[in-house]
N, CA, C and O atoms as CSV, one atom per row, in Angstrom:
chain,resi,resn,atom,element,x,y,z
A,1,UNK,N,N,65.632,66.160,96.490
A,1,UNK,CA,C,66.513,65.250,97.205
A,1,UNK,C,C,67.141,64.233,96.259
A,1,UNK,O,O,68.313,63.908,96.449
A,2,UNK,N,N,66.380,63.660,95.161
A,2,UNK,CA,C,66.841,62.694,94.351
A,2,UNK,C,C,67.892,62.820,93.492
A,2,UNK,O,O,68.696,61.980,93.088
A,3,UNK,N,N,67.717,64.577,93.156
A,3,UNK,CA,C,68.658,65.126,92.339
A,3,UNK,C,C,69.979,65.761,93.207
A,3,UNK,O,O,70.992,66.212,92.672
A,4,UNK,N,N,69.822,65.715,94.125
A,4,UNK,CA,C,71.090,65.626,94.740
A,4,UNK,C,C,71.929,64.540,95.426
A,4,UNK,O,O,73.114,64.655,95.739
A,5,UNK,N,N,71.096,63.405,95.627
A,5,UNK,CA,C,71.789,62.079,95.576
A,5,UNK,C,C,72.533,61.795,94.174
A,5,UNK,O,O,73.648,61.282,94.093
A,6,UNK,N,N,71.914,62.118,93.318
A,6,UNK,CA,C,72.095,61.716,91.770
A,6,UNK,C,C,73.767,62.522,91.643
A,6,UNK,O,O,74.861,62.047,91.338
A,7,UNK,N,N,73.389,63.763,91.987
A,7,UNK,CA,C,75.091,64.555,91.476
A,7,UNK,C,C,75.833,64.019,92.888
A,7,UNK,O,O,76.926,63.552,92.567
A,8,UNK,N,N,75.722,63.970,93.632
A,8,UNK,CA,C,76.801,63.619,94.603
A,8,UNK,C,C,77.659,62.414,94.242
A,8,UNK,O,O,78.885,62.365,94.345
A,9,UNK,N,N,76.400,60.905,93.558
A,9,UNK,CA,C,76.922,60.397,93.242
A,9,UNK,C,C,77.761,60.499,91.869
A,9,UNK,O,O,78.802,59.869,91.683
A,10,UNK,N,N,77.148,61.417,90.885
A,10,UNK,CA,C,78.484,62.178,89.747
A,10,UNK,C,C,79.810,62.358,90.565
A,10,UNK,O,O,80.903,62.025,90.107
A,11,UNK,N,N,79.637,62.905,91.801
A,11,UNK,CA,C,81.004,63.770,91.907
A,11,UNK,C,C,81.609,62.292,92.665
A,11,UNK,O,O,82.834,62.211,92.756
A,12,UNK,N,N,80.993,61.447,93.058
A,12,UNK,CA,C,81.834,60.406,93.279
A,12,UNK,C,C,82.770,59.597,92.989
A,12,UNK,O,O,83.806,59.219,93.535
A,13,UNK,N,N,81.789,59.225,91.254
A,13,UNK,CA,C,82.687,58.449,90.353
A,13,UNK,C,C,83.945,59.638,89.685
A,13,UNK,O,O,85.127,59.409,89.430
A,14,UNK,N,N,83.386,60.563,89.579
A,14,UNK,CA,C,84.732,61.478,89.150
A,14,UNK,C,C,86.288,61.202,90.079
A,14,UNK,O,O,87.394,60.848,89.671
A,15,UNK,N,N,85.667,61.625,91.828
A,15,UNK,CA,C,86.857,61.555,92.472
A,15,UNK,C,C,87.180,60.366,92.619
A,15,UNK,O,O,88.317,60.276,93.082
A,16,UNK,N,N,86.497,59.015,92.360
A,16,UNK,CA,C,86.626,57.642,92.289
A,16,UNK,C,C,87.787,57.718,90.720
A,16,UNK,O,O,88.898,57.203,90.597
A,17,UNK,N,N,87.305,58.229,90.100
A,17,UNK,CA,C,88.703,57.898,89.026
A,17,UNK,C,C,90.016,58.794,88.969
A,17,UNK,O,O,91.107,58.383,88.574
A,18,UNK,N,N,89.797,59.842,89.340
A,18,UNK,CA,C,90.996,60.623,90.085
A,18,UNK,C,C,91.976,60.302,91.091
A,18,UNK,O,O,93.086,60.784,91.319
A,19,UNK,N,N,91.100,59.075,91.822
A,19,UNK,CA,C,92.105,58.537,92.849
A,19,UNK,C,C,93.039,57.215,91.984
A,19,UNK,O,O,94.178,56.750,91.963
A,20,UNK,N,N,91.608,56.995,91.287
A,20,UNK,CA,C,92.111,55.774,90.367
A,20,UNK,C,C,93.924,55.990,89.575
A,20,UNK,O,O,94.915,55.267,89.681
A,21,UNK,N,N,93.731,57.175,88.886
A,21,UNK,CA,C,94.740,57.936,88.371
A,21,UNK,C,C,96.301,58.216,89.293
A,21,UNK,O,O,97.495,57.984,89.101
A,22,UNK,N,N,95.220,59.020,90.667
A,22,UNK,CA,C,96.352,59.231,91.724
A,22,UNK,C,C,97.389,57.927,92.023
A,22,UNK,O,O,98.547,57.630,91.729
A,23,UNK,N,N,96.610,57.512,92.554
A,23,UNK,CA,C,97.158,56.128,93.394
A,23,UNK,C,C,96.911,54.934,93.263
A,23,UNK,O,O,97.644,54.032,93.668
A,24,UNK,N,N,95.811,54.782,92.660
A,24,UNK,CA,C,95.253,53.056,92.137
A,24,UNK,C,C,95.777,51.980,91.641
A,24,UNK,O,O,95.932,50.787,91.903
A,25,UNK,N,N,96.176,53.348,90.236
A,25,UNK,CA,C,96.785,52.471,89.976
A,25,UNK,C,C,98.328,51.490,89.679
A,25,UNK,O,O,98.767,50.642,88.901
A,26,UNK,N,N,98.659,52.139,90.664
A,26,UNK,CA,C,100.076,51.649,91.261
A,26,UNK,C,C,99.567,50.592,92.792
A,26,UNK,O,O,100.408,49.938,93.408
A,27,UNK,N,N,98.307,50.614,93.124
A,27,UNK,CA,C,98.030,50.096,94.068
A,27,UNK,C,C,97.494,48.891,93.973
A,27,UNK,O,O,97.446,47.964,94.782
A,28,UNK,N,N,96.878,49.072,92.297
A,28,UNK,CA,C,96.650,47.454,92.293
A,28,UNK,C,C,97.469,46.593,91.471
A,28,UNK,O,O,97.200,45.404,91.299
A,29,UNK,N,N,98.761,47.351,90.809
A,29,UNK,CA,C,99.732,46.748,89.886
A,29,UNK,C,C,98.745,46.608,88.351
A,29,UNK,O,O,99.137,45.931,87.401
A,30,UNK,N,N,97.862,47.126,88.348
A,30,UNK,CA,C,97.833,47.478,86.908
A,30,UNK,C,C,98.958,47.605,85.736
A,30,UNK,O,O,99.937,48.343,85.849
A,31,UNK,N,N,98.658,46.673,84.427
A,31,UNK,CA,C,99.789,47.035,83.611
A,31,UNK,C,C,98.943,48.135,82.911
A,31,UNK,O,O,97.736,48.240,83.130
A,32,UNK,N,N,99.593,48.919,82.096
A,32,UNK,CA,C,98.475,50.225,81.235
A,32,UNK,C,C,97.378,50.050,80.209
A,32,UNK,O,O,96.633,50.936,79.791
A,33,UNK,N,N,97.393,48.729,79.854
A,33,UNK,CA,C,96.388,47.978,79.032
A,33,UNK,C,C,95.171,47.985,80.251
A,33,UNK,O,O,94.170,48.696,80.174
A,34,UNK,N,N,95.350,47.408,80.953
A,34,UNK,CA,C,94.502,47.311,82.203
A,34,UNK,C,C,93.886,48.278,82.822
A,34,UNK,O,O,92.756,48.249,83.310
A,35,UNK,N,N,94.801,49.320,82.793
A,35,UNK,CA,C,94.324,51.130,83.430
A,35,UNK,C,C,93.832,51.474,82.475
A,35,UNK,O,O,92.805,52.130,82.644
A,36,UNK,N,N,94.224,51.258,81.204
A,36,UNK,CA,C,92.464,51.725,80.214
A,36,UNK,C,C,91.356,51.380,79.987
A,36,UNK,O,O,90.416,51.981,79.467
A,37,UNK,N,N,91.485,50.046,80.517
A,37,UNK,CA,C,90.361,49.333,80.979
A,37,UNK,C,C,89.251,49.905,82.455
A,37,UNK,O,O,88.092,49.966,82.864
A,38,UNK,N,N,90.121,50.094,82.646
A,38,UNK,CA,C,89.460,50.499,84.274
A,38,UNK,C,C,89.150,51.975,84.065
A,38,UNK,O,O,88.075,52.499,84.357
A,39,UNK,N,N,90.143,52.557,83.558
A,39,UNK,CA,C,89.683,54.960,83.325
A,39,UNK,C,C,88.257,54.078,81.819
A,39,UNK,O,O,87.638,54.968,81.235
A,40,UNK,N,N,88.000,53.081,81.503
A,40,UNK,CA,C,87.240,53.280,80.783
A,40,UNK,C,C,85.661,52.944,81.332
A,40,UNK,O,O,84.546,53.363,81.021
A,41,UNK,N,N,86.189,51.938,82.339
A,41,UNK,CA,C,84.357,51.535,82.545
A,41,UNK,C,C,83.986,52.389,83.642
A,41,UNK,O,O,82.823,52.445,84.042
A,42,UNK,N,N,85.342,53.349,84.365
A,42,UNK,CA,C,84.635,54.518,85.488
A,42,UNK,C,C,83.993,55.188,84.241
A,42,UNK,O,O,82.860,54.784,83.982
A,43,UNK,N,N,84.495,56.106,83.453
A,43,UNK,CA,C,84.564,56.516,82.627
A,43,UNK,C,C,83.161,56.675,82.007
A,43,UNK,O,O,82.573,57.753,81.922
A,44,UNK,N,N,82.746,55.628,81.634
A,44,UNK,CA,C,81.436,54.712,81.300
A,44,UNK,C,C,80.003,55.042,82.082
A,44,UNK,O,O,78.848,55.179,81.679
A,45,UNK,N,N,80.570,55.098,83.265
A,45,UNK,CA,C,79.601,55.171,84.924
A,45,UNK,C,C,79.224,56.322,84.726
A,45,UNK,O,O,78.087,56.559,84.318
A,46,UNK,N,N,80.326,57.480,85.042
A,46,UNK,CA,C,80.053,58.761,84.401
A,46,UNK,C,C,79.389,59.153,83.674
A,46,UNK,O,O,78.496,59.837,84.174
A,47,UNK,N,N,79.366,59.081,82.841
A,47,UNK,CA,C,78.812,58.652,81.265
A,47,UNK,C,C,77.080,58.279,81.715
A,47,UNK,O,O,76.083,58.922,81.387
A,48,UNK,N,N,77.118,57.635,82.151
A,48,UNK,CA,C,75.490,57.232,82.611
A,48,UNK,C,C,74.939,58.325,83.451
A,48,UNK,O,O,73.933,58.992,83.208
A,49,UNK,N,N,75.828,58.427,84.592
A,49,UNK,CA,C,74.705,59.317,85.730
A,49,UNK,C,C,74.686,60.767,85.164
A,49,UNK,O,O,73.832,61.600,85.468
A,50,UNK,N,N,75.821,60.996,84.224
A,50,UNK,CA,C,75.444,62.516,83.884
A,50,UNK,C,C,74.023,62.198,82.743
A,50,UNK,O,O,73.139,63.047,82.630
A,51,UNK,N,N,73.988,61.121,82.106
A,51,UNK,CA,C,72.446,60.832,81.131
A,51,UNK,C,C,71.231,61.264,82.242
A,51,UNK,O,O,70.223,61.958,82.111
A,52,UNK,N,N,71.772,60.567,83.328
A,52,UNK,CA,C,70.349,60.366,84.331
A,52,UNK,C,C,70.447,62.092,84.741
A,52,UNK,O,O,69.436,62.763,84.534
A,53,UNK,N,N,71.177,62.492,85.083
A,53,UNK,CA,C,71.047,64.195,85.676
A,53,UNK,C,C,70.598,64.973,84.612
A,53,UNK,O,O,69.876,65.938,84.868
A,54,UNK,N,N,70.947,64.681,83.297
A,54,UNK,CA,C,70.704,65.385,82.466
A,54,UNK,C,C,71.717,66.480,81.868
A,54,UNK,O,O,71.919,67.436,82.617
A,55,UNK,N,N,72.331,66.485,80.733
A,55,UNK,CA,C,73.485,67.021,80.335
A,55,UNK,C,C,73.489,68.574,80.720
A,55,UNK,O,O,74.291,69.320,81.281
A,56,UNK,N,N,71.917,68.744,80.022
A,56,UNK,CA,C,71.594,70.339,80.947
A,56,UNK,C,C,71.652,70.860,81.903
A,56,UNK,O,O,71.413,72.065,81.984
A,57,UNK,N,N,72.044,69.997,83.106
A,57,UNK,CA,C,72.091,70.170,84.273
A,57,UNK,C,C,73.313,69.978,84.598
A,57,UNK,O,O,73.492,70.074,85.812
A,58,UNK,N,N,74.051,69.789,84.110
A,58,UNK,CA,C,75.884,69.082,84.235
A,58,UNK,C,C,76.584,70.851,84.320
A,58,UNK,O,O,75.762,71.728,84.051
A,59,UNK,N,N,77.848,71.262,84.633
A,59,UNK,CA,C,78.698,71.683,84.134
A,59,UNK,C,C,79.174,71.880,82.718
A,59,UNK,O,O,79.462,70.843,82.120
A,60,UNK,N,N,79.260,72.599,82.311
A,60,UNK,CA,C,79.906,72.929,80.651
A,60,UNK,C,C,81.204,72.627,81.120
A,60,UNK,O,O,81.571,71.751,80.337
A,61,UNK,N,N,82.145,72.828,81.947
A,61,UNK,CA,C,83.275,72.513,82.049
A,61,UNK,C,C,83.735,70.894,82.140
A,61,UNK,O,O,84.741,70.323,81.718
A,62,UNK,N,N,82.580,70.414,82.862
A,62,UNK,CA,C,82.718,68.710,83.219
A,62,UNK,C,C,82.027,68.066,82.253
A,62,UNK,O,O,81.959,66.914,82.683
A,63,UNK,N,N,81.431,68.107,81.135
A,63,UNK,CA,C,81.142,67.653,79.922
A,63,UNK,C,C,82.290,67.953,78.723
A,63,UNK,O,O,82.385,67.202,77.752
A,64,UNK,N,N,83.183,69.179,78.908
A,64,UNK,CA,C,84.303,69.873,78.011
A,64,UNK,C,C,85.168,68.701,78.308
A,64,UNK,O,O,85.680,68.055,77.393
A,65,UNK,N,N,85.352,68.400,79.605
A,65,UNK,CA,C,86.912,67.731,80.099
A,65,UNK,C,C,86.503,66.053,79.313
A,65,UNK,O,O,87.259,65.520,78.500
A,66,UNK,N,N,85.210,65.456,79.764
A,66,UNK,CA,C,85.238,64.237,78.929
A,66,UNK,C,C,84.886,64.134,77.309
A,66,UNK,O,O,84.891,63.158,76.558
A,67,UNK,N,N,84.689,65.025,77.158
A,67,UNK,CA,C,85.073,65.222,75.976
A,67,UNK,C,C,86.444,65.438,75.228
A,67,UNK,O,O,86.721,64.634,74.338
A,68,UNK,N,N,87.221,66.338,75.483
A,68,UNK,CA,C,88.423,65.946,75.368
A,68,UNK,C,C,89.455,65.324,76.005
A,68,UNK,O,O,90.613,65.722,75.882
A,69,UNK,N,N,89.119,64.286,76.746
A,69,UNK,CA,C,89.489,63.175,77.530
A,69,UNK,C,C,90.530,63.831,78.549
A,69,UNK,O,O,91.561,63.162,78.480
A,70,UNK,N,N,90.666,64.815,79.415
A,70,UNK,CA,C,91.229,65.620,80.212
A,70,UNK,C,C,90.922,64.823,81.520
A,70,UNK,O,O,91.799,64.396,82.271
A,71,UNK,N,N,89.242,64.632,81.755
A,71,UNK,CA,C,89.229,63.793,83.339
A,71,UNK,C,C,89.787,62.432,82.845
A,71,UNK,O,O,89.891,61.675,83.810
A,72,UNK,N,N,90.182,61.852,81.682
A,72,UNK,CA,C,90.375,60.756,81.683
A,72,UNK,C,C,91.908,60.322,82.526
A,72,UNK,O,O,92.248,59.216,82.945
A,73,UNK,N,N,92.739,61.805,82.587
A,73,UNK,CA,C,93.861,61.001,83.398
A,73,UNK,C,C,94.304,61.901,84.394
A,73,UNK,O,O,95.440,61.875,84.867
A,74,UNK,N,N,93.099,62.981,84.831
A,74,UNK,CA,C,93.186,63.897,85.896
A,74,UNK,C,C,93.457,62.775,87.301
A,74,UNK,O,O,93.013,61.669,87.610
A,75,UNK,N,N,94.244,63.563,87.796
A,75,UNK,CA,C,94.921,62.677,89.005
A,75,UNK,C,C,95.057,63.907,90.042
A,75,UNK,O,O,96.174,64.137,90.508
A,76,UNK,N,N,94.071,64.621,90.378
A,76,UNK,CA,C,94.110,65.930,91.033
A,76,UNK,C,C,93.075,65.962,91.313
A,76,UNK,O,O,92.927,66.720,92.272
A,77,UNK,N,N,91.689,65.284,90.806
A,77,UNK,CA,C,90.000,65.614,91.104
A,77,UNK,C,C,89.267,67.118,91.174
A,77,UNK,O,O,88.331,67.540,91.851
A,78,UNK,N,N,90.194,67.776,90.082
A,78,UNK,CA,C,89.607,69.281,89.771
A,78,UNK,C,C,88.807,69.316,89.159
A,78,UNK,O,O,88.406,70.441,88.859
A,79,UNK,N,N,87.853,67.725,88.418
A,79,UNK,CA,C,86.615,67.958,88.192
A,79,UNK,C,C,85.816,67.831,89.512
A,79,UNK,O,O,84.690,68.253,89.249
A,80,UNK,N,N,85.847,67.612,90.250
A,80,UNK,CA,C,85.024,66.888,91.157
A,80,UNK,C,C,83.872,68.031,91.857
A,80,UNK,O,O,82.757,67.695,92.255
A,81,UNK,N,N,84.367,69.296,91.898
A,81,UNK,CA,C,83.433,70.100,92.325
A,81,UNK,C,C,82.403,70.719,91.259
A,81,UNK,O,O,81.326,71.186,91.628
A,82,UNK,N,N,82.782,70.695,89.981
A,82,UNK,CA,C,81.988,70.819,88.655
A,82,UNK,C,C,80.912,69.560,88.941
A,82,UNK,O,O,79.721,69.806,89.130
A,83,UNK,N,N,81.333,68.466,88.953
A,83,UNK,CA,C,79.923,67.280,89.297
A,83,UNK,C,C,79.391,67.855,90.667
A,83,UNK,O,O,78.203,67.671,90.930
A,84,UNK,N,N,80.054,68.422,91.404
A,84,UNK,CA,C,78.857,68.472,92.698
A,84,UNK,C,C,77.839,69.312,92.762
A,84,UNK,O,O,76.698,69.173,93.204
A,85,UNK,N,N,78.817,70.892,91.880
A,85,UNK,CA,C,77.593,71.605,92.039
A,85,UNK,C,C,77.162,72.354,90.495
A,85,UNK,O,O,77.128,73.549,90.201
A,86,UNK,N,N,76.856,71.127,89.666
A,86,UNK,CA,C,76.164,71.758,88.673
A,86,UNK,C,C,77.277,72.353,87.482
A,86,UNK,O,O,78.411,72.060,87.102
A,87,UNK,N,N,75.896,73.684,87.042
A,87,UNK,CA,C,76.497,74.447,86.120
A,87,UNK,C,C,77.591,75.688,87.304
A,87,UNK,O,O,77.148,76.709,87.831
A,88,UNK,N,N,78.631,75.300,87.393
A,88,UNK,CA,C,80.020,76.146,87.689
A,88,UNK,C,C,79.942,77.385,86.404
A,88,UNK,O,O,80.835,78.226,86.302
C-alpha cells in the first residue's frame, strides 16, 4: 500500500509540472526566469520521491526523460503514466 501511495504521488508531481508547462504558467504571469524556478523545484520533488521509490523501481523511460531534461518542458503529461505504473 505504501508503495503505491509513494508512485501515485510520483505521477502527481509529474502531471503537476505538465500542467505547470500547459497552463501555469501563463496563469500565474510568470516571467521565464521564474518558470525555471518553478520546472526546477517540481523538478526537485521528483527528484526525491523517485529516491524514496527507488530508481529500480522507476521506469527507464521516466528516469531517460529527466535526464535529458524532456519532462522538464513536457506540456502533454506523457510521462505521467511511466510514474504510475513503474517499469513501462
Amino acid at each position: 500500500m505504501i508503495e503505491w501511495l509513494k508512485r501515485r504521488r510520483l505521477a502527481s508531481l509529474v502531471e503537476e509540472l505538465a500542467i505547470y508547462n500547459d497552463k501555469g504558467i501563463a496563469w500565474s504571469g510568470h516571467d521565464p526566469a521564474r518558470a525555471e524556478v518553478e520546472r526546477s523545484l517540481l523538478l526537485a520533488k521528483v527528484e526525491q520521491q523517485i529516491a524514496s521509490i527507488g530508481e529500480e523501481n522507476v521506469s527507464r523511460k521516466l528516469l531517460e526523460a529527466i535526464a535529458d531534461g524532456g519532462i522538464r518542458l513536457d506540456s502533454t503529461g506523457k510521462y505521467v503514466p511511466y510514474a504510475k505504473h513503474g517499469k513501462l
